[in-house]
ZAGU-845994 format. One record per residue (C-alpha): x, y, z. Coordinates in nm, 3 decimals. Example, Ala and Ser with C-alpha at 12.3 -4.5 7.8 and 13.67 -1.06 7.14 Angstrom:
BEGIN
{{1.230; -0.450; 0.780}}
{{1.367; -0.106; 0.714}}
END
This chain:
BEGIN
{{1.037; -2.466; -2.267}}
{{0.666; -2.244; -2.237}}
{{0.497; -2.191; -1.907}}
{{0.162; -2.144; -1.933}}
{{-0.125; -2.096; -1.733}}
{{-0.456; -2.240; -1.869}}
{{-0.858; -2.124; -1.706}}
{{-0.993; -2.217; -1.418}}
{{-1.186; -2.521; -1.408}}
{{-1.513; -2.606; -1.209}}
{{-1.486; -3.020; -1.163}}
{{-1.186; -3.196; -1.010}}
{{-1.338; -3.555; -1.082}}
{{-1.376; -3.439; -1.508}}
{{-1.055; -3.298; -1.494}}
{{-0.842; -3.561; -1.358}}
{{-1.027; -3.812; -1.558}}
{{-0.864; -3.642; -1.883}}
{{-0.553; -3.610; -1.756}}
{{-0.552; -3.955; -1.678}}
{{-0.764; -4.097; -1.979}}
{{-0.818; -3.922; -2.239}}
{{-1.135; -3.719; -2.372}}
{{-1.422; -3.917; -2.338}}
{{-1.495; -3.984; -2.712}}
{{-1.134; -4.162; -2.720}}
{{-1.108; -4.285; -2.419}}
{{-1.159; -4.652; -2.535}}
{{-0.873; -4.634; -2.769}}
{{-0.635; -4.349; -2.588}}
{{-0.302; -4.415; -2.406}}
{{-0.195; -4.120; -2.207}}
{{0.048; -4.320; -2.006}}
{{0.012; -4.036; -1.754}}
{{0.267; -4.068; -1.499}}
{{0.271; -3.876; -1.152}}
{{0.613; -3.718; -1.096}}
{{0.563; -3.494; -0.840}}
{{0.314; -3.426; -0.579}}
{{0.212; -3.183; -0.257}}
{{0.247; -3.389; 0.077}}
{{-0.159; -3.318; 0.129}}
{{-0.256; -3.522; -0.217}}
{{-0.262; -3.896; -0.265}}
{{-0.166; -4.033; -0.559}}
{{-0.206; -4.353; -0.764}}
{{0.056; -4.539; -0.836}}
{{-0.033; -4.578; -1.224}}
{{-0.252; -4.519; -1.479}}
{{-0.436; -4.808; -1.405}}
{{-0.501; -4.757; -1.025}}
{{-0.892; -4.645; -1.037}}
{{-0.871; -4.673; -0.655}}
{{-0.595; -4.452; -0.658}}
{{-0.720; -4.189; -0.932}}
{{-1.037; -4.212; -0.723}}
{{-0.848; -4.128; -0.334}}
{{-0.702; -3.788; -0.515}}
{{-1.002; -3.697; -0.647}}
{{-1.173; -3.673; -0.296}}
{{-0.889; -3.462; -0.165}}
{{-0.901; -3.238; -0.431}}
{{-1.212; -3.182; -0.351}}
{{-1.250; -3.192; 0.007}}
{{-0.954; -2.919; -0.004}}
{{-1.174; -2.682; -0.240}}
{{-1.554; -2.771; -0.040}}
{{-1.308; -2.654; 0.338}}
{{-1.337; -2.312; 0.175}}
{{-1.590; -2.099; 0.410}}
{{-1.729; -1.882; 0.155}}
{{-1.758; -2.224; -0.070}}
{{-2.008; -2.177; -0.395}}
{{-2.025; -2.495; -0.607}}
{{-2.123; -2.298; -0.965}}
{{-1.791; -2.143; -0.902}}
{{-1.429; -2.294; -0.990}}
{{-1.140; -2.391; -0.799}}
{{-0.895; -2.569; -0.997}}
{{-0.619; -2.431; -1.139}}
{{-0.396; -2.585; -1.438}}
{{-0.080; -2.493; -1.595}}
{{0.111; -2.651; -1.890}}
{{0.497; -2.674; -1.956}}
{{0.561; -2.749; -2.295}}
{{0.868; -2.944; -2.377}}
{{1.060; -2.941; -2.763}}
{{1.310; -3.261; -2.804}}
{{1.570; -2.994; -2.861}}
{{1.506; -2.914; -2.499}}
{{1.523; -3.244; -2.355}}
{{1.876; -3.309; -2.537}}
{{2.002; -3.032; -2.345}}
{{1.905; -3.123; -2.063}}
{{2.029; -3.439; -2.031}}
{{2.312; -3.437; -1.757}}
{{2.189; -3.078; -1.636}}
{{1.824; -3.158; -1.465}}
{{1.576; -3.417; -1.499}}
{{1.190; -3.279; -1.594}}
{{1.091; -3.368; -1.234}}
{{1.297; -3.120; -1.069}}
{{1.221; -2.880; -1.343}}
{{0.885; -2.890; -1.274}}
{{0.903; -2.841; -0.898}}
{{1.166; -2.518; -0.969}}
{{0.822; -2.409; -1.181}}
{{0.572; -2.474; -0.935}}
{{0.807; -2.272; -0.644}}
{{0.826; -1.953; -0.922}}
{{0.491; -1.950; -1.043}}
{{0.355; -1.981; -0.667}}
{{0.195; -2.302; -0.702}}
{{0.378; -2.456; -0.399}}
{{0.154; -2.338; -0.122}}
{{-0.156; -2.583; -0.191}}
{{-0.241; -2.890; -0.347}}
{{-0.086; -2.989; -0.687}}
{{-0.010; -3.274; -0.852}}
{{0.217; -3.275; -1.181}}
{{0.107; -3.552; -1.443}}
{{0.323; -3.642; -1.782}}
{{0.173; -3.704; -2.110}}
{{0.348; -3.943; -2.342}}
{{0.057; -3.951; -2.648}}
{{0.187; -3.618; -2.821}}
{{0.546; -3.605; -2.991}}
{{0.622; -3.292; -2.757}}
{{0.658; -3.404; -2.433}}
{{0.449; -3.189; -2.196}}
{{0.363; -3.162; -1.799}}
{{0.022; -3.091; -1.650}}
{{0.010; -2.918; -1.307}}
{{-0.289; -2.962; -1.165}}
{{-0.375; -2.724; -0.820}}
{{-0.599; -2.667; -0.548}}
{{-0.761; -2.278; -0.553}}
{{-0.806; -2.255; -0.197}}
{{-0.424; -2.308; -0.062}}
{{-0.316; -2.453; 0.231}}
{{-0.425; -2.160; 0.512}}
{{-0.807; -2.220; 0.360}}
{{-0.744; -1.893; 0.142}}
{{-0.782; -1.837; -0.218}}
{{-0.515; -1.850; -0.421}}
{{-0.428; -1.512; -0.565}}
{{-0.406; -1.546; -0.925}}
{{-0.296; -1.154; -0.987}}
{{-0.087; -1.169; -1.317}}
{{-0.119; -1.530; -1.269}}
{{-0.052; -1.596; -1.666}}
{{0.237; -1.371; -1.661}}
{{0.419; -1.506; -1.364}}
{{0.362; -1.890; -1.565}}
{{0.511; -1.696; -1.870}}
{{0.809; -1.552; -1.667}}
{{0.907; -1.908; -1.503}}
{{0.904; -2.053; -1.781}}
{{1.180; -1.826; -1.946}}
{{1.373; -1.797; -1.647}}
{{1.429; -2.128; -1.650}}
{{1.512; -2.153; -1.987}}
{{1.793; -1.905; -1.938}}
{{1.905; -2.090; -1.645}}
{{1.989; -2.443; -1.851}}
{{2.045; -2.279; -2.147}}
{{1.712; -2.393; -2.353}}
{{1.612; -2.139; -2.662}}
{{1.295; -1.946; -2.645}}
{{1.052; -1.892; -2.909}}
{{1.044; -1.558; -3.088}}
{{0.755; -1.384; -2.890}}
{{0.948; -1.539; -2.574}}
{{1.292; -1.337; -2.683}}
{{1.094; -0.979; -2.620}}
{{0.904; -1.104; -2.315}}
{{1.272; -1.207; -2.199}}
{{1.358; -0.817; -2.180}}
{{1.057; -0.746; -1.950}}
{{1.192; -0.585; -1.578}}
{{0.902; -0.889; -1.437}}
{{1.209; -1.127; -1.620}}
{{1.465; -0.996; -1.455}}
{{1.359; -0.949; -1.139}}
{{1.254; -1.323; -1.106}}
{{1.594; -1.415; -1.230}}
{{1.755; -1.214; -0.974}}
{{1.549; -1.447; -0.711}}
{{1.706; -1.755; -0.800}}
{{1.960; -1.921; -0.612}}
{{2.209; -2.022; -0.870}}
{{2.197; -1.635; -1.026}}
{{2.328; -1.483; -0.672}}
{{2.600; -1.709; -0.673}}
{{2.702; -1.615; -1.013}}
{{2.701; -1.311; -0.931}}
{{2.869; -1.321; -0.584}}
{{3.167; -1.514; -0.762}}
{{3.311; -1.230; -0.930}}
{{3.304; -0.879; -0.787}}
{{3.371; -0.753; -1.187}}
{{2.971; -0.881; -1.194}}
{{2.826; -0.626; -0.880}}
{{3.034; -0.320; -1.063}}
{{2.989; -0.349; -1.430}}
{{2.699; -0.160; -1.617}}
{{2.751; -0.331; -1.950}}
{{2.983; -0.531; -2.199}}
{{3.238; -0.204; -2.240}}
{{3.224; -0.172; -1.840}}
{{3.292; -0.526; -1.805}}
{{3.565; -0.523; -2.082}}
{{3.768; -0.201; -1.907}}
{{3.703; -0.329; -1.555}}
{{3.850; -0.692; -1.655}}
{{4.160; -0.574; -1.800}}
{{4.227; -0.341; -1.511}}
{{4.190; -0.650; -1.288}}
{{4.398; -0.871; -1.520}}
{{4.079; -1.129; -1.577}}
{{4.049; -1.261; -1.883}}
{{3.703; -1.142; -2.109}}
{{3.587; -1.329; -2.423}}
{{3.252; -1.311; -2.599}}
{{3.178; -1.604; -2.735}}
{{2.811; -1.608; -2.934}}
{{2.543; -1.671; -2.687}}
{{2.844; -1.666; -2.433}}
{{3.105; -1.516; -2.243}}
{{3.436; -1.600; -2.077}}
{{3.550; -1.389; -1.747}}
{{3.801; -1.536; -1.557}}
{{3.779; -1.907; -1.695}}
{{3.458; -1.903; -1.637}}
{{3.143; -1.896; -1.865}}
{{2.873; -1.748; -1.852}}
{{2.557; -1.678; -2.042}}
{{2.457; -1.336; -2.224}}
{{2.152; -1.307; -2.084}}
{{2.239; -1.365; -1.677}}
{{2.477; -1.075; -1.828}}
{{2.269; -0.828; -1.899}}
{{2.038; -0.935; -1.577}}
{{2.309; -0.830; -1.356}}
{{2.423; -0.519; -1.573}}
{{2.060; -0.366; -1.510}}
{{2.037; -0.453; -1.154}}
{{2.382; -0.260; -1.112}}
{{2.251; -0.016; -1.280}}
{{1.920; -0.008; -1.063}}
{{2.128; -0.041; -0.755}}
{{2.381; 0.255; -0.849}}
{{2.097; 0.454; -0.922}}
{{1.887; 0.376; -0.606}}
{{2.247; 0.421; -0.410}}
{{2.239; 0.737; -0.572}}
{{1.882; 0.888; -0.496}}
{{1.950; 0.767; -0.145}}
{{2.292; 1.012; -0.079}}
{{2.085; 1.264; -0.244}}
{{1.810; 1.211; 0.017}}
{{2.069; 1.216; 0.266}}
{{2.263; 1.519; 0.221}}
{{1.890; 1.671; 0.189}}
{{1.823; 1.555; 0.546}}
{{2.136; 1.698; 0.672}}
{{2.133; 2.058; 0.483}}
{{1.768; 2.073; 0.652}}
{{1.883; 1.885; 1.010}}
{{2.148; 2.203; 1.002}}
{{1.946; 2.473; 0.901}}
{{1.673; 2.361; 1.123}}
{{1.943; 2.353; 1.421}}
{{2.062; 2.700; 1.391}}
{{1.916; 2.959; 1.653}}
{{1.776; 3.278; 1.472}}
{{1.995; 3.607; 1.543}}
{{1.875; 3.826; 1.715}}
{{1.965; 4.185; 1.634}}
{{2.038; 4.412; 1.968}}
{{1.899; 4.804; 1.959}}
{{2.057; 5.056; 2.136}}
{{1.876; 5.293; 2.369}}
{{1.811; 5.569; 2.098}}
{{1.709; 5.335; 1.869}}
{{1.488; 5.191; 2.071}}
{{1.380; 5.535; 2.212}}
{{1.264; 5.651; 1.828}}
{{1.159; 5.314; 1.732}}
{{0.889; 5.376; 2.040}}
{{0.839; 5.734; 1.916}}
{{0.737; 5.565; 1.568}}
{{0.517; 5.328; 1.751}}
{{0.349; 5.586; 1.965}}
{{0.316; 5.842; 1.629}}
{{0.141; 5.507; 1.449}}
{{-0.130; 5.422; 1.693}}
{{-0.190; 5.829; 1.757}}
{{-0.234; 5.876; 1.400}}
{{-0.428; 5.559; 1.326}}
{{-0.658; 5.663; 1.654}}
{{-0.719; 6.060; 1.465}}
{{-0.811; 5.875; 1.179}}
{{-1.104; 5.574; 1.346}}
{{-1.213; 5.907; 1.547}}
{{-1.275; 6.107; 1.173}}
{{-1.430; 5.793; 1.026}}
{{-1.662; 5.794; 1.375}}
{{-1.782; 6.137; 1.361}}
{{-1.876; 6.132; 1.024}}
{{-2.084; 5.863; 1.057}}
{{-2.270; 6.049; 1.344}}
{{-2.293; 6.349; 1.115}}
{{-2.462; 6.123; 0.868}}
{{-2.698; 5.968; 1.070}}
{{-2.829; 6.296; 1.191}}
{{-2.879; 6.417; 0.930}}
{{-3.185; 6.166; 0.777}}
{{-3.407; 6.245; 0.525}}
{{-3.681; 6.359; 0.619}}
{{-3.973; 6.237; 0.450}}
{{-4.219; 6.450; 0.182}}
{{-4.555; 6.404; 0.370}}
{{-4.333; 6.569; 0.665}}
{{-4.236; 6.814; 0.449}}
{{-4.570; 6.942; 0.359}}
{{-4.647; 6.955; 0.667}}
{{-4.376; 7.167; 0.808}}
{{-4.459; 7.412; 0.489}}
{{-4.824; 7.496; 0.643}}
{{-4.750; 7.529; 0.931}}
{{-4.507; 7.855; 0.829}}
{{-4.738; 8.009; 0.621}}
{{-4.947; 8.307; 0.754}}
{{-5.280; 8.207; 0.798}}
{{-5.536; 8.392; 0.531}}
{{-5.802; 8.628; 0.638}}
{{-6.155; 8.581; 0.562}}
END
């Protein structure tokens, strides 16, 4: 199964005409069959392909929903779509595990879809079968839905929930699958924390070797088996495997960082809490250590009072300019007799 999520669209009433009838060059001769099977509580639906009254009702709440917005601009868009793409491999083996109704509402609660309008239509003119998820931009608080990494989140639900019923993934899909975003999602899921919580071999081990030491210390039984493995009597897949041996590893790690922080905190809580010493003089000590004192400040006095008087010196001692100096040279001369 592929999650994906497709642009955002501008008109409810075109969209849901599509979904329901085809383009509009072969509408005459196209049968969709679309079928509604699931819905938010805020959306009316028709009851068939063939209710126009009905196809019309959900059209008008649709866009009532999107026209509530306060900072409303019609030459923007405000429907969202997403696609889940279906092989018949896929629905073979799912049969007895999940219908595709409550595989599509798992989708819409992972890719975030659940908190405003949606409806999820079925397509039967295509020998894939496929799901269209059509939603409301503005949720249900009157907000905008935020689409941050919207296409990856689509992406990510979709192989989550592949690994979950055991459905294969396309090549691209197998790297994508050993993204942290995967894993983390995973770890989310219901059914994965009580796989986990059933064994405490699965909160300890790091990997396969871990697992294989730690399960024959405990006396458990451990068999790979392809795309499988035994603990216990109980199987499990490879991949919810190695989901669980990274988030021990993350958790051992963060446990880790957090002692270190902690004996940190109490080296500097102790050293923090210890008075400085104080070291105690005796009276001679303290007698020359004044003596010192007194000889600094005399000394450093002598020397301000040199740097003073030399300063005086200097400004007494001006230049005194050369039309003065001429003048003071007649005047000592004897005066010349006629």
């Amino acid at each position: 199964m592929i999650g994906k999520a497709l642009g955002t669209g501008k008109s409810f009433s075109g969209k849901i005409n599509y979904l329901f009838e085809g383009k509009l060059e072969e509408r005459e001769a196209a049968n969709k069959q679309a079928t509604v099977i699931s819905h938010s509580d805020n959306v009316r639906v028709p009851y068939s392909h063939i209710d126009k009254k009905g196809i019309t009702r959900m059209k008008a709440d649709f866009i009532a929903r999107s026209q509530s917005y306060k900072h409303y601009d019609k030459s923007k868009g405000y429907i969202g779509e997403h696609v889940l793409s279906f092989t018949e491999r896929d629905l073979n083996d799912l049969k007895g595990k999940v219908s595709m109704k409550s595989m599509t509402e798992e989708y819409i609660k992972l890719a975030g879809i659940d908190k405003t309008q949606y409806v999820a239509i079925t397509h039967k003119d295509t020998q894939n079968p496929h799901v269209h998820i059509l939603f409301n931009r503005v949720n249900n608080e009157g907000k905008i839905f935020d689409a941050t990494f919207e296409k990856k989140r689509a992406m990510y639900a979709g192989i989550v929930l592949s690994q979950k019923y055991g459905l294969g993934l396309p090549g691209e899909l197998k790297k994508v699958a050993e993204e942290k975003g995967v894993k983390v999602m995973r770890m989310q899921m219901e059914d994965y924390k009580e796989l986990r919580a059933g064994n405490e071999l699965l909160q300890q081990a790091r990997n396969f070797h871990h697992l294989e030491k730690l399960s024959a210390s405990k006396g458990q039984q451990f068999e790979q088996r392809g795309d499988k493995v035994l603990l216990d009597k109980k199987e499990y897949s490879k991949t919810d495997m190695e989901t669980m041996f990274w988030q021990n590893r993350v958790e051992a790690l963060t446990d880790k960082e957090e002692k270190g922080k902690m004996m940190t905190d109490e080296k500097l809580e102790r050293i923090g809490s210890s008075a400085p010493q104080t070291v105690q003089l005796s009276s001679l000590e303290e007698g020359a250590a004044q003596s010192n004192n007194e000889k600094k400040v005399s000394s450093f006095s002598k020397h301000n009072a040199s740097i003073e008087e030399g300063k005086a010196k200097k400004t007494k001692r001006k230049r005194v300019s050369d039309y003065q100096q001429k003048i003071n040279k007649l005047s000592t001369r004897k005066q010349l007799k006629l």
